[in-house]
Every structure is written in C-alpha cells, then in structure tokens.
N, C-alpha and C positions, 0 to 999 in steps of 0.2 A: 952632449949635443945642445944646440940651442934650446929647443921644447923641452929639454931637460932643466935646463937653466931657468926658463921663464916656469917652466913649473913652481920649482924652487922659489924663486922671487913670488909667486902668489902664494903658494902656501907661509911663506914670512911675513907677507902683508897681511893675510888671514887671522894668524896667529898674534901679529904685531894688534891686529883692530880688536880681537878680544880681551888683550891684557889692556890693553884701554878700556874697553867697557870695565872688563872686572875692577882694575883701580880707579875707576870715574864710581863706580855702583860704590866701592868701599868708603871712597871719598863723600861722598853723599851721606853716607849710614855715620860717619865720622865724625861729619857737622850737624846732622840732628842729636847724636850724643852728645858731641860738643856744648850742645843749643841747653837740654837738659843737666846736665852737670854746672853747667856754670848758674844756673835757674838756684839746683842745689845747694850749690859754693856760695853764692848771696844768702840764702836761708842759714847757712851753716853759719856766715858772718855775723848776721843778726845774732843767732842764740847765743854765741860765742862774747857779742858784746854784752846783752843783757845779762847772761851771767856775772861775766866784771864786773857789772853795773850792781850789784846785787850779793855778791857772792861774800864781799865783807862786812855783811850788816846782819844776816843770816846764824840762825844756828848751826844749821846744817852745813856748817864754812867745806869740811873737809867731803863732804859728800858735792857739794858745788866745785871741789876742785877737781873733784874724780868726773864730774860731769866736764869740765872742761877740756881735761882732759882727753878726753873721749869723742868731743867734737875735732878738738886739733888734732889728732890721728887720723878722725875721718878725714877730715879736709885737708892733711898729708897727702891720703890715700888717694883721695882722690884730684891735687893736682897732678898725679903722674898719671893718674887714667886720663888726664885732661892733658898731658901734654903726648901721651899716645896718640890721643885724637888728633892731634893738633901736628904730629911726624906725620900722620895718613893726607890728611889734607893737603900738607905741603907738598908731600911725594908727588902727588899727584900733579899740583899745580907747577911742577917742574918739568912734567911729561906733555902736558896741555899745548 
C-alpha cells in the first residue's frame, strides 16, 4: 500500500541521516587524529635528521643506528595510521 511505501521511504531517510551522522562524527575524530600524528610525524623528522646529523661522529654509531632505526619504523607505522585517517575523511567527503 501507499502508507506502506511512505513508511518505508522514512524509515530510509531515518536510517540514511544517522549513517551520516555516524560517518560525519568518524570524520571529525579522523581529523583531530590526523591533526595529532602529523604534530608527531614532524617530531619524528626532526630526531630522525639529528641523528644523521650526529650518528657518524659518535661512539655509540651502532646504537644511533638502531635508534634510527626505530624512528623509521615508527614513522612507517605510522603513515598508514595516517593514511587510514585520511580513507575516513575522504569517505566521508564523498557522501557530504
């Protein structure tokens, strides 16, 4: 029936306005991480250079590598936490 129909049609707009909220709310949470890790990813640059800067003049050469080492993994790690952030955002910005 018709009231059947229009039911239908509002409960899909209902449902259609909450997965909007929910991926607008994820999108938000998305970009303040985003905001945060790239904060990160600059710090991470810095030590990452001043090590170089330093690492062949030092004793401790093989401990400065394993230290480098250890930054460049994190900061692997985390461009793909950073390009997750950055799939959420998009999604969204394609529904908007």
């Amino acid at each position: 029936t018709l009231e059947q129909l229009e039911l239908n049609f509002q409960q899909l707009e209902a449902e259609e306005k909450a997965m909007y909220e929910k991926r607008k709310s994820e999108a938000e949470e998305a970009q303040r991480t985003l905001a945060q890790q790239r904060e990160m990813y600059q710090k991470i640059i810095t030590q990452e250079k001043r090590i170089a800067d330093v690492k062949g003049n030092r004793y401790y050469k093989d401990q400065y590598n394993q230290l480098a080492k250890k930054y460049a993994d994190s900061k692997k790690e985390l461009e793909e936490d950073m390009r997750k952030q950055e799939e959420i955002i998009n999604l969204f910005e394609m529904i908007k």
